[in-house]
Each structure stands twice: as C-alpha cells, then as structure tokens.
C-alpha positions in Angstrom: 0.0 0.0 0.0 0.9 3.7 -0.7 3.1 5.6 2.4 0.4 8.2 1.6 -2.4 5.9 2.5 -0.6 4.6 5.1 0.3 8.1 7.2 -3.3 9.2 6.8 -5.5 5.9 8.1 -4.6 7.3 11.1 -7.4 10.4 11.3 -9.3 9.2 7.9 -12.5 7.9 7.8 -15.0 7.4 5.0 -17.3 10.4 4.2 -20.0 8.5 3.5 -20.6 6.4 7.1 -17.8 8.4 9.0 -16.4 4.6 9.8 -12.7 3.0 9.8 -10.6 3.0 6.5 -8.9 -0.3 5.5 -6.0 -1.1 3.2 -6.2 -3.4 0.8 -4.7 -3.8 -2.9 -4.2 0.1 -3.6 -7.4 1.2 -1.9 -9.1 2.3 0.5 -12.2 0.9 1.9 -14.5 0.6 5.1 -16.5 -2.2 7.0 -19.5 -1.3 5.4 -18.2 -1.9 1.6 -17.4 2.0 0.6 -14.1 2.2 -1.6 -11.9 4.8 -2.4 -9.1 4.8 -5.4 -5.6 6.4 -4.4 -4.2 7.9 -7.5 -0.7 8.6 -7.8 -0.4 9.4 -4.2 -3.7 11.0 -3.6 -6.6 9.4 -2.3 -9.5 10.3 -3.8 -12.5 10.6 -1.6 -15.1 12.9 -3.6 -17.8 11.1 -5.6 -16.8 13.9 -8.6 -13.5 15.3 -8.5 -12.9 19.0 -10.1 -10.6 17.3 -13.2 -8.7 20.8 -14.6 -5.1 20.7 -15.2 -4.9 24.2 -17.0 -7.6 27.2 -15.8 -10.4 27.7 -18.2 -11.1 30.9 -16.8 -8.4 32.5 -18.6 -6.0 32.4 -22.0 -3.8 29.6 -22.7 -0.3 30.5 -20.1 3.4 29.6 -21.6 4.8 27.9 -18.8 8.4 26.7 -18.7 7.6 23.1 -17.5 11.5 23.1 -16.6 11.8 25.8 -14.1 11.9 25.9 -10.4 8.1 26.5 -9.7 5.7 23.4 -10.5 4.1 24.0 -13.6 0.6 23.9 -11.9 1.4 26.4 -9.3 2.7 28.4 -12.1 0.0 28.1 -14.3 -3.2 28.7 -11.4 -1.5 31.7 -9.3 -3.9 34.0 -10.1 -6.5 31.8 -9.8 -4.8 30.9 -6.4 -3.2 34.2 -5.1 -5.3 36.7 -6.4 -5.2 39.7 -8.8 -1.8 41.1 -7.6 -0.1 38.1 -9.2 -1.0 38.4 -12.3 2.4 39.6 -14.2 4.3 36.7 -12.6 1.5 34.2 -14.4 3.7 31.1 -15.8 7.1 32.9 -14.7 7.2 32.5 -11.0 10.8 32.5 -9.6 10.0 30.8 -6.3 6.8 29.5 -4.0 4.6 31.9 -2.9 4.5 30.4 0.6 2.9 32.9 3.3 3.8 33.6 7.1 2.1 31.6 9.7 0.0 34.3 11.2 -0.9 32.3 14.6 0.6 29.9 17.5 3.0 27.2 16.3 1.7 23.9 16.0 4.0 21.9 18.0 2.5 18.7 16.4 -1.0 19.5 16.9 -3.6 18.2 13.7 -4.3 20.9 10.9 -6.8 19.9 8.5 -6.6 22.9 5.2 -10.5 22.8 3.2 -9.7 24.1 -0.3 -5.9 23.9 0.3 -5.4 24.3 -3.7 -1.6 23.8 -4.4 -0.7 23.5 -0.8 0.5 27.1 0.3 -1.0 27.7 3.8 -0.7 23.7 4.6 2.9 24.4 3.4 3.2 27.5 6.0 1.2 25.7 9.1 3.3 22.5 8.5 6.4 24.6 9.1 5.4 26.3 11.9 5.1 22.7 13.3 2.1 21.5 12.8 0.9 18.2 11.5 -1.3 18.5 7.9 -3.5 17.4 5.7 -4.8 19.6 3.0 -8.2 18.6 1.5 -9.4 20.0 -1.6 -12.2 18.7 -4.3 -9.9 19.7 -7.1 -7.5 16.4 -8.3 -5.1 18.3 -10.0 -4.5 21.2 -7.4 -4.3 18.2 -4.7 -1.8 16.4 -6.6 0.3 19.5 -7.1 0.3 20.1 -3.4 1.6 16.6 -3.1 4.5 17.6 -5.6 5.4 20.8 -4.1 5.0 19.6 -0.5 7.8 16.4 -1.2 10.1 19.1 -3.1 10.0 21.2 -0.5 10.5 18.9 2.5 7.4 20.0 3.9 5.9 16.2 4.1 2.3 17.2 4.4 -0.8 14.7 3.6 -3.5 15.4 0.7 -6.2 13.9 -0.8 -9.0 15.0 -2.3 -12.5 15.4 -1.1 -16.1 17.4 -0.8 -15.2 19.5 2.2 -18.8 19.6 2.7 -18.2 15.4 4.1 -14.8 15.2 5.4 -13.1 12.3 5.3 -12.1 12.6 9.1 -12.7 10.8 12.3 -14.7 13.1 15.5 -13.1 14.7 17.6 -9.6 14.2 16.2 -8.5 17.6 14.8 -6.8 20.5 16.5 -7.4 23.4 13.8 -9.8 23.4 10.6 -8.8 26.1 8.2 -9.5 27.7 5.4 -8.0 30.8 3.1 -9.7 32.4 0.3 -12.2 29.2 -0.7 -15.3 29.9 0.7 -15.6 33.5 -0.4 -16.6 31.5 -3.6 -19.5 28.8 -2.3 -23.1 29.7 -1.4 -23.5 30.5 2.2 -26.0 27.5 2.4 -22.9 25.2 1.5 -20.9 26.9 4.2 -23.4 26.5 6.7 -23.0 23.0 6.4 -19.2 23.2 6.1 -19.2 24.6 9.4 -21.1 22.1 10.8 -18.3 19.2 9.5 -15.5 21.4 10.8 -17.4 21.0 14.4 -18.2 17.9 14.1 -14.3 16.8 13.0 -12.5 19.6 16.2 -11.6 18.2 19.5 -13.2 20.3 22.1 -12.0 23.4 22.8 -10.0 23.3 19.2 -10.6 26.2 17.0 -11.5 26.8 13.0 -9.8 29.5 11.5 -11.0 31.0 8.2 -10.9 33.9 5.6 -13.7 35.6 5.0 -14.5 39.0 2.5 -16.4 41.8 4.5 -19.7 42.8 2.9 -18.5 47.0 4.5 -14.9 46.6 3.5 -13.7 50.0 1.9 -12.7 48.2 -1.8 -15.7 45.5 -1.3 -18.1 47.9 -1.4 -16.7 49.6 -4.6 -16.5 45.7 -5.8 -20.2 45.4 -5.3 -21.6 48.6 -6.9 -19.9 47.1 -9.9 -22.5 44.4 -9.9 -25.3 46.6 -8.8 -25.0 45.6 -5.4 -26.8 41.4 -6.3 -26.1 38.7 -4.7 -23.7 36.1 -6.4 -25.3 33.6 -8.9 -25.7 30.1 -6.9 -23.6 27.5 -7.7 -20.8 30.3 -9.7 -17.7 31.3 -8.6 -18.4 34.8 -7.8 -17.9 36.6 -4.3 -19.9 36.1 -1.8 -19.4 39.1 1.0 -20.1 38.6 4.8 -21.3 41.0 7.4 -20.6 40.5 11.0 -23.8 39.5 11.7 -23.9 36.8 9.1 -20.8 35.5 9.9 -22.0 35.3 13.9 -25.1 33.9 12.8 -23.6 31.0 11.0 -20.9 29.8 12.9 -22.8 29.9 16.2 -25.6 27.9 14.6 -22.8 25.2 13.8 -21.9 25.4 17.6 -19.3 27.3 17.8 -18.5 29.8 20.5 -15.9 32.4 21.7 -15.6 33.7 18.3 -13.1 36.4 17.2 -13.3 38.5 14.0 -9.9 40.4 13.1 -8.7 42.4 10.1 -6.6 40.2 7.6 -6.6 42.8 5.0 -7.2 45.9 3.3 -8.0 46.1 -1.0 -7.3 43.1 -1.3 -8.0 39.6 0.0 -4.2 37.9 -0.6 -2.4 40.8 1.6 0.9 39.1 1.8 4.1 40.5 3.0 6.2 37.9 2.1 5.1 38.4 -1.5 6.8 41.9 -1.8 9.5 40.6 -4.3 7.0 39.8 -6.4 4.4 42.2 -7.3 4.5 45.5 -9.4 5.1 48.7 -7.7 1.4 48.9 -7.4 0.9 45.6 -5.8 3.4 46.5 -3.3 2.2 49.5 -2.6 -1.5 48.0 -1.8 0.0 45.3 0.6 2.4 47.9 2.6 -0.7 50.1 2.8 -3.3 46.8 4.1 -0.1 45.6 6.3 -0.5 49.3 7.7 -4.1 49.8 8.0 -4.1 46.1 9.8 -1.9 47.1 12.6 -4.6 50.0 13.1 -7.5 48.2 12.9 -6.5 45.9 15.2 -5.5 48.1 18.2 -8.4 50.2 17.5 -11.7 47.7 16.9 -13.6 49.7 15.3 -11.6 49.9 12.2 -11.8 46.3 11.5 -15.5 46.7 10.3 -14.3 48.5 7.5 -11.3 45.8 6.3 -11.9 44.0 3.0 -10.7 40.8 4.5 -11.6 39.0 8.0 -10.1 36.5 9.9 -12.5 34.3 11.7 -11.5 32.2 14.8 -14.2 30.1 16.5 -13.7 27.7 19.1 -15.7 24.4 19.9 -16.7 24.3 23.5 -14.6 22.3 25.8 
C-alpha cells in the first residue's frame, strides 16, 4: 500500500458512514463496503473530483515546465493568489508560501479545506504542525503533493467534498480555510461549518478567511455588480457582514468567536510576496499591512477591512 495511505489511516475515515478506513490492494475501503481509489499518491475521496489541469477561466499561459516553480502552481497563481499576481503568471521564480499568522503547531492536527496547491498547509506544517490539506480539485491536490515532497514539507493530501470530510470526530486540533469559501453559497458553508465541528476536538478552534460585505474596496466591488447577490452555484464573491458570519458559525456550535482584520483592498495581503508584485501591488500590501496594525489596536476599524479573519472555538 501507498506511504500516503498509510500516514493518513490514522485520522481518515469514510465520508460517507464516518467509519474506519482499510488497506487493501491500492485502496481504500471501510467495513460497510465503501471504496476509495488512491491515485498517484492522492486518495481520492469525492464522488466527482474537479478534473482541470490548466484554468479555463483565462487564455492559454506559456509555462516553462523546466523551471523551479511546478508547472501547476505556475499556471493557477492568479487563480490561487489573487489579482496582484498576475504579471508573474507562468514565470514564478519561487513559491509563494505565506507567514504563519498564529501559535506554532507543536505537532498539533491541521486539517486545510480548499488547500489548492498547498501554500498555507505548506506555512502551518512549518510552523510545526501536522497537515492534511483537502481540496475537491485532483489536480490542485496532486500539485500540493509535488510541491509539498520538493520542498521537504511532508504534508498529507487527498481530495474530497469538504462539505463530508473524510475525518474521524473529535480528532482535529485546527480546521482552516483561506480564500475558498468567499466563492461557495452561504448555504454550503453552513453546512461546512457544521463538518468542521463535528471533525474539532473540544476546545479546538476553526480558522478562516472571509470578504467583508462593509470593506472599503468591497463595497466599490459590489456597486460594480449593482450591489446582487452572487449567482448560486458560480464562482463569484460572496461578502459577509458581522452579523452573518455570527449567525452562522454559532448555529454550527461554535462559541468564543473572534473576528480580526486580515486585509485591506485586497483579500491575498501578503508580505512575504513583496518581491514579487508590481510597484502597485506593493504599494496596496504595505498600505493593508499598515491599515491592519490599526485596525487591530483600534476595533472599530476592522469593520471597515476588506478581508476577516475568523476564529471560532468548539466548547470544551
């Protein structure tokens, strides 16, 4: 059986019945007759993996399959990153990997939804923590899988519906999620919540990114669009208020919930990124670095950031 399979029987379970994975001949399976492939070294959990290995959102990228930067992450860093990126499409000279922002891990369980090619699973697995990045998208899951080995990072992937995660009760110490559920209905995050509890030890906490509905450039985003509510099942923003975000993570059961600034006019903010954006990009990230550090010494300020963080904790 695959090492992959092998490290992760240890907090899997089956999505469907929430039961005890087996290996057996290249699979996975549980006692009640559910099987799951492993391809490459991914197991594949979701009943209808996202199969895309170039963006069809955007033109055909030349991408030097040779250089330093997996081809994929090259390729998807818009999609990925964000706007700032785009002039680096296809010729990235390094990994984009971003700063932990929280405690270190010291071994503890970090489960990434929508972990794409890897990068925050990338940043919480070297601030010492013990991953496994879960994304419906083969491709993107199998990239992270690349990067993580060339790296040394050694995190654990597969792909799944992070609505039904493939996780045991009770046996995670962090759920989180960057930039990924900006883009699902608010229905489908209700529910995504209500895994993430279900999957937390008590007293563990989800962390997750989430656009603000009053953020300065948000609002200017939505008079563009004539201030509508995103199309169900598309991947255009959806933007939170406070209230909404209260609302739904306490009906999951979360409490002691936190909302801080991650970012102003954009929602990738990213320090570490400096060397490569435009003079522009730069300027917007030293500018949202700045306006963070205000906002969160002075609370009222963060209602008006573009980007939240959200920290909510499963009672003890």
């Amino acid at each position: 059986m695959l090492r992959q399979a092998e490290n992760l029987t240890k907090i899997l379970a089956c999505p469907i019945d929430k039961g005890r994975l087996h290996k057996a001949d290249g699979t996975l399976h549980c006692e009640l007759g559910h099987e799951f492939r492993v391809e490459g070294e991914v197991p594949v959990f979701a009943e209808t993996p996202r199969r895309e290995e170039q963006p069809s959102n955007m033109a055909p990228c030349d991408v030097d399959a040779k250089g330093t930067v997996d081809p994929f992450v090259n390729d998807w860093i818009v999609n990925t990153n964000g706007n700032l990126y785009w002039h680096v499409r296809g010729r990235l000279p390094r990994y984009p990997f971003p700063q932990w922002p929280f405690e270190r891990g010291d071994g503890k369980v970090f489960v990434e939804l929508g972990c794409g090619w890897g990068r925050w699973s990338a940043a919480a697995g070297k601030a010492g923590f013990a991953t496994l990045g879960l994304d419906v998208h083969l491709n993107a899951v199998a990239a992270a899988y690349r990067v993580s080995r060339e790296m040394g990072h050694h995190g654990e992937f597969a792909c799944a519906d992070i609505e039904a995660l493939p996780v045991h009760s009770g046996t995670v110490d962090m759920i989180f999620s960057y930039s990924v559920l900006q883009h699902l209905d608010k229905s489908k995050v209700a529910r995504i919540f209500r895994e993430a509890w279900r999957v937390l030890k008590p007293g563990a906490a989800m962390v997750v990114q989430l656009p603000n509905t009053f953020g300065i450039y948000n609002l200017l985003l939505q008079l563009r669009r004539g201030f509508r509510e995103a199309k169900t099942g598309t991947f255009e923003m959806r933007y939170w208020s406070r209230r909404a975000i209260l609302e739904a993570v306490h009906t999951a059961g979360f409490t002691d919930v936190k909302i801080r600034a991650d970012g102003f006019f954009s929602q990738n903010p990213q320090l570490s990124d400096l060397d490569l954006l435009t003079p522009m990009g730069k300027l917007v990230v030293l500018v949202s670095h700045a306006a963070v550090a205000t906002a969160n010494r002075v609370a009222p300020l963060i209602a008006f950031a573009d980007s939240l963080w959200v920290e909510a904790r499963k009672p003890d």
